[in-house]
Backbone as ProteinMPNN parsed JSONL, in Angstrom:
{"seq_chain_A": "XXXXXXXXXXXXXXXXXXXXXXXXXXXXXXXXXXXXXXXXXXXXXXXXXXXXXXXXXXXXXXXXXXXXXXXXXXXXXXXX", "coords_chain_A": {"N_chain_A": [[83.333, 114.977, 103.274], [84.038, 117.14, 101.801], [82.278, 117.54, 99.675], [80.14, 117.934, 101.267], [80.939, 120.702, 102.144], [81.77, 122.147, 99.307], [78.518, 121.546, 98.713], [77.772, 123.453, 100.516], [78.492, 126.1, 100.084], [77.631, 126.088, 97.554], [74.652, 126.84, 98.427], [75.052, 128.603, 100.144], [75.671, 130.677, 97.72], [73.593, 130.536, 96.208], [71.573, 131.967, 98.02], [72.794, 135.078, 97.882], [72.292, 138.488, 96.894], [73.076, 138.675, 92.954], [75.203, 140.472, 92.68], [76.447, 140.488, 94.871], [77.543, 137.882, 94.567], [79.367, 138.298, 92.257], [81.145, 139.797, 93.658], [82.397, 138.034, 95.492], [83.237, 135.904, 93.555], [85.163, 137.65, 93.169], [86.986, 138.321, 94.923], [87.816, 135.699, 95.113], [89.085, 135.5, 92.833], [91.32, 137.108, 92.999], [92.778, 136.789, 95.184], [91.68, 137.992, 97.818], [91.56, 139.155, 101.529], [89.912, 140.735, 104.061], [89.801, 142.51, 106.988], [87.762, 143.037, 108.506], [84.615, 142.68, 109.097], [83.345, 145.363, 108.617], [84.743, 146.881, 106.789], [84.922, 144.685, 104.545], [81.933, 145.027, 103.835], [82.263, 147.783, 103.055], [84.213, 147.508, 100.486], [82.824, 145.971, 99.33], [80.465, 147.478, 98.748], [82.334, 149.379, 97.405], [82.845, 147.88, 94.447], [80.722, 147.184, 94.043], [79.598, 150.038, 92.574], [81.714, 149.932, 90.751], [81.222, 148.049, 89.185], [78.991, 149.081, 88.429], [79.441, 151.322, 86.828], [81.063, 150.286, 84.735], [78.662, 148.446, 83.485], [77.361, 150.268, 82.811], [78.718, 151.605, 80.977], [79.382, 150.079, 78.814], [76.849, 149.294, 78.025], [77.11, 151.533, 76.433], [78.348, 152.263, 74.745], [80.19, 150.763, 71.751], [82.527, 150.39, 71.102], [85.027, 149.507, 72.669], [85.551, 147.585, 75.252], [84.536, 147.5, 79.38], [85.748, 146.028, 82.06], [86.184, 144.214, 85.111], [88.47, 144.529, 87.131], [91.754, 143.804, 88.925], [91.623, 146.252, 90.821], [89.12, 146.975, 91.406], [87.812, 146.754, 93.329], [88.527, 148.791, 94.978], [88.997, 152.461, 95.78], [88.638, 155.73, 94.476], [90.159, 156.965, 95.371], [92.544, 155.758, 96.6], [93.193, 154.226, 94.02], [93.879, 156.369, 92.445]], "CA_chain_A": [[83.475, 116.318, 103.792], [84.464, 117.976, 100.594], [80.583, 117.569, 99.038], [79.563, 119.01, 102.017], [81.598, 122.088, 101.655], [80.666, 122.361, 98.313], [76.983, 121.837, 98.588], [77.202, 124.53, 101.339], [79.025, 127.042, 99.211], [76.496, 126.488, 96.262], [73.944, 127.149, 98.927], [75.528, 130.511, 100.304], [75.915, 131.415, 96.474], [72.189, 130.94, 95.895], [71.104, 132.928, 98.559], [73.137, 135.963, 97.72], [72.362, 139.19, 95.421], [73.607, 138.516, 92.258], [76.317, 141.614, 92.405], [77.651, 140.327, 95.928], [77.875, 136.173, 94.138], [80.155, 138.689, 91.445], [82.162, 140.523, 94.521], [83.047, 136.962, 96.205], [83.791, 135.453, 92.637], [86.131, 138.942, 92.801], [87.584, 138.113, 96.245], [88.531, 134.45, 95.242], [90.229, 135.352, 92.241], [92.312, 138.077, 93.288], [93.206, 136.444, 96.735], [91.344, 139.151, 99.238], [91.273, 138.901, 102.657], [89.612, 141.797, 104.71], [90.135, 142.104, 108.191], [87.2, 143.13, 109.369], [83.405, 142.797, 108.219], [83.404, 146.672, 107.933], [86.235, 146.493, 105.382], [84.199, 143.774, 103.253], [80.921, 145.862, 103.367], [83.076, 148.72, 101.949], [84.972, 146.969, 99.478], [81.728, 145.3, 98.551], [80.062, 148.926, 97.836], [82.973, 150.424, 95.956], [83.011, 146.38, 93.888], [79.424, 147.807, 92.947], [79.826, 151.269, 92.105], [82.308, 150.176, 89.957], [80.359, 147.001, 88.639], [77.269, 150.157, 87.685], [79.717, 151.946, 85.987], [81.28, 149.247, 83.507], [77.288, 147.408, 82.849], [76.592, 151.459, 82.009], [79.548, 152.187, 80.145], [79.615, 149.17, 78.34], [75.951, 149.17, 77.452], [76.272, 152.989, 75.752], [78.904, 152.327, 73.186], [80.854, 148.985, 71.434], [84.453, 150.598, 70.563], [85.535, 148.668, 73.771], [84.609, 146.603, 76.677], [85.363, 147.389, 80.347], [85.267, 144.386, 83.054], [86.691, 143.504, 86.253], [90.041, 143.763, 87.465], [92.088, 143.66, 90.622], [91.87, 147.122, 91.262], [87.702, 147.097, 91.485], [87.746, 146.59, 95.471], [89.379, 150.18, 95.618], [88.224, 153.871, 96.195], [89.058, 156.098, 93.433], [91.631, 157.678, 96.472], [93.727, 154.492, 96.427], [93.583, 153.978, 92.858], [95.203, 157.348, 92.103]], "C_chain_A": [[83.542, 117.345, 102.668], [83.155, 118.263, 99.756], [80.167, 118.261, 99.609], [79.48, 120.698, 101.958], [80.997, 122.165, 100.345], [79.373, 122.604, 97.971], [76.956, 123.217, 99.855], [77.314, 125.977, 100.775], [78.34, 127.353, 97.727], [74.976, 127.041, 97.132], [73.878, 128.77, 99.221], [75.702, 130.817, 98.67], [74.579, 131.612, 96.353], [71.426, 131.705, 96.432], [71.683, 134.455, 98.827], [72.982, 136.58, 96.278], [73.461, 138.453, 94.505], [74.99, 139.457, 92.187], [77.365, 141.174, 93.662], [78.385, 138.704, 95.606], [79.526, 137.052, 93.279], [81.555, 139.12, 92.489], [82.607, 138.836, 95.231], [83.91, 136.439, 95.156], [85.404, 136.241, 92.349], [87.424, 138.42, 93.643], [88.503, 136.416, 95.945], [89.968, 134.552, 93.917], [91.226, 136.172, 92.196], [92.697, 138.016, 94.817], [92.884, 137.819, 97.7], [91.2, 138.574, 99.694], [91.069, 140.603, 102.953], [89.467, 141.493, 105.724], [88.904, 142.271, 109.051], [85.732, 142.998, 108.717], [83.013, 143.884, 107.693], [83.517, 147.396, 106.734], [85.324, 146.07, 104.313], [82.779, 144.647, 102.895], [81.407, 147.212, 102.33], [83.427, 148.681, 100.361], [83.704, 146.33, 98.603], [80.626, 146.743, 97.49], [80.923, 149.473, 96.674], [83.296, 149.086, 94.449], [81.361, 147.33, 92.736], [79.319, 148.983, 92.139], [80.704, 151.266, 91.059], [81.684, 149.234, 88.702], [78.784, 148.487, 87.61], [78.221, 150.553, 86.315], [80.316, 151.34, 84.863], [80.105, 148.563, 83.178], [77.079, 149.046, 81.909], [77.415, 152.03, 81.136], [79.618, 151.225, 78.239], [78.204, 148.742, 77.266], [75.637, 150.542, 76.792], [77.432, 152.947, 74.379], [79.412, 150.361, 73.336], [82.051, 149.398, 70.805], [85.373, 149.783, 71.328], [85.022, 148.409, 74.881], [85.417, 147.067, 77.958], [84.785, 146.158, 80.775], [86.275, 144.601, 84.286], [88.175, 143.681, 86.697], [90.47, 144.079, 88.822], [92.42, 145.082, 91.143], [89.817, 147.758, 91.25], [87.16, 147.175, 92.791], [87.984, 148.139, 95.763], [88.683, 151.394, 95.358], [89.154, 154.532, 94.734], [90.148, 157.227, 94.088], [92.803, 156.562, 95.905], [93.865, 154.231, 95.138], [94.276, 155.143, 92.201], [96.436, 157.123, 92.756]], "O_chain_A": [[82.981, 118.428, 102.833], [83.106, 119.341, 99.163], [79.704, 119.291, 99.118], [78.587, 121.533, 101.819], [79.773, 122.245, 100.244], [78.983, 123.496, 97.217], [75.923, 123.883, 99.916], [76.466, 126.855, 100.937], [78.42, 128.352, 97.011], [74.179, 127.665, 96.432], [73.166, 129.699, 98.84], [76.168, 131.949, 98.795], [74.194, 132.781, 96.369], [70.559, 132.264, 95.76], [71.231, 135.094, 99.777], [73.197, 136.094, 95.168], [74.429, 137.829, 94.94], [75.89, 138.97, 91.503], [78.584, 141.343, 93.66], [79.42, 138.314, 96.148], [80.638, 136.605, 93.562], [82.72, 138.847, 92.197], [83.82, 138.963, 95.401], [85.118, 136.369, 95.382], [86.378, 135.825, 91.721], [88.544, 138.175, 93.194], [89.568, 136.099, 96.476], [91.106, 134.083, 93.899], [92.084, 135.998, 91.33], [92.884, 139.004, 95.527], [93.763, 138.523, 98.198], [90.809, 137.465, 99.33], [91.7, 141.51, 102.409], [89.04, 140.357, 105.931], [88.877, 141.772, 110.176], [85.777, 143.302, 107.525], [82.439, 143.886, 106.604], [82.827, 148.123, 106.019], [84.969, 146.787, 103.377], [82.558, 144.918, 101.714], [81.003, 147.497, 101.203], [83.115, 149.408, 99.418], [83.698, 146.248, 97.374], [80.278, 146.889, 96.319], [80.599, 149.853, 95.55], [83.967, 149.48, 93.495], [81.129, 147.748, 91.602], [78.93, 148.862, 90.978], [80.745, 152.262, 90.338], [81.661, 149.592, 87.524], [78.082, 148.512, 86.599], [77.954, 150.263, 85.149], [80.068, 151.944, 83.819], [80.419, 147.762, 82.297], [76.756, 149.101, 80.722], [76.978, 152.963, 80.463], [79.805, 151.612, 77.086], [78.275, 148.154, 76.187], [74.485, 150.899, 76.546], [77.293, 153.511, 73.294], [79.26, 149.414, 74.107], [82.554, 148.674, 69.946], [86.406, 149.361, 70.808], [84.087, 149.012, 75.408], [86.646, 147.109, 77.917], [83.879, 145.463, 80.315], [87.232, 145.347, 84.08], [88.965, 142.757, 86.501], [89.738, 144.526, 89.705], [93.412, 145.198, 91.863], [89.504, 148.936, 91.075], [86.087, 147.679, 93.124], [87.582, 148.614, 96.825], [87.687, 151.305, 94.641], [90.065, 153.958, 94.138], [90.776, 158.088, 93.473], [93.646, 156.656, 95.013], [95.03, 153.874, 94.961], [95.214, 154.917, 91.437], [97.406, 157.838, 92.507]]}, "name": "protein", "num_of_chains": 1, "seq": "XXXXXXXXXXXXXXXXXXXXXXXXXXXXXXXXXXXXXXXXXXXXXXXXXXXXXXXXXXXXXXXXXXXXXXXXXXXXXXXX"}
């Protein structure tokens, strides 16, 4: 049973954009749950928007690196 799962979960990984494989990878390691599919489409947009702006920040200088953290799911409301 446990292969199964597995091989199904490398399956659903392969057939998802690369930016939403990054937003699940997001979701597992910062224990989200969203209640509704709404929610996750949301959370998945503002995941990207923030994902643009650390590949574009990151690729215009090298004084420091942004990346990822558990406040990347959130609106720039809730994070103030």
């Amino acid at each position: 049973m446990k292969s199964f799962t597995v091989s199904a979960l490398i399956g659903l990984a392969a057939a998802m954009p690369e930016l939403e494989v990054k937003f699940v990878n997001f979701i597992a390691k910062y224990s989200r749950n969203y209640q509704t599919f709404e929610e996750y489409r949301m959370r998945l947009e503002q995941f990207i928007i923030n994902d643009i702006l650390i590949e574009e920040t990151n690729a215009s200088q090298t004084s420091f690196v942004l990346g990822h953290n558990s406040l990347s799911d959130r609106t720039d409301e809730e994070y103030k």
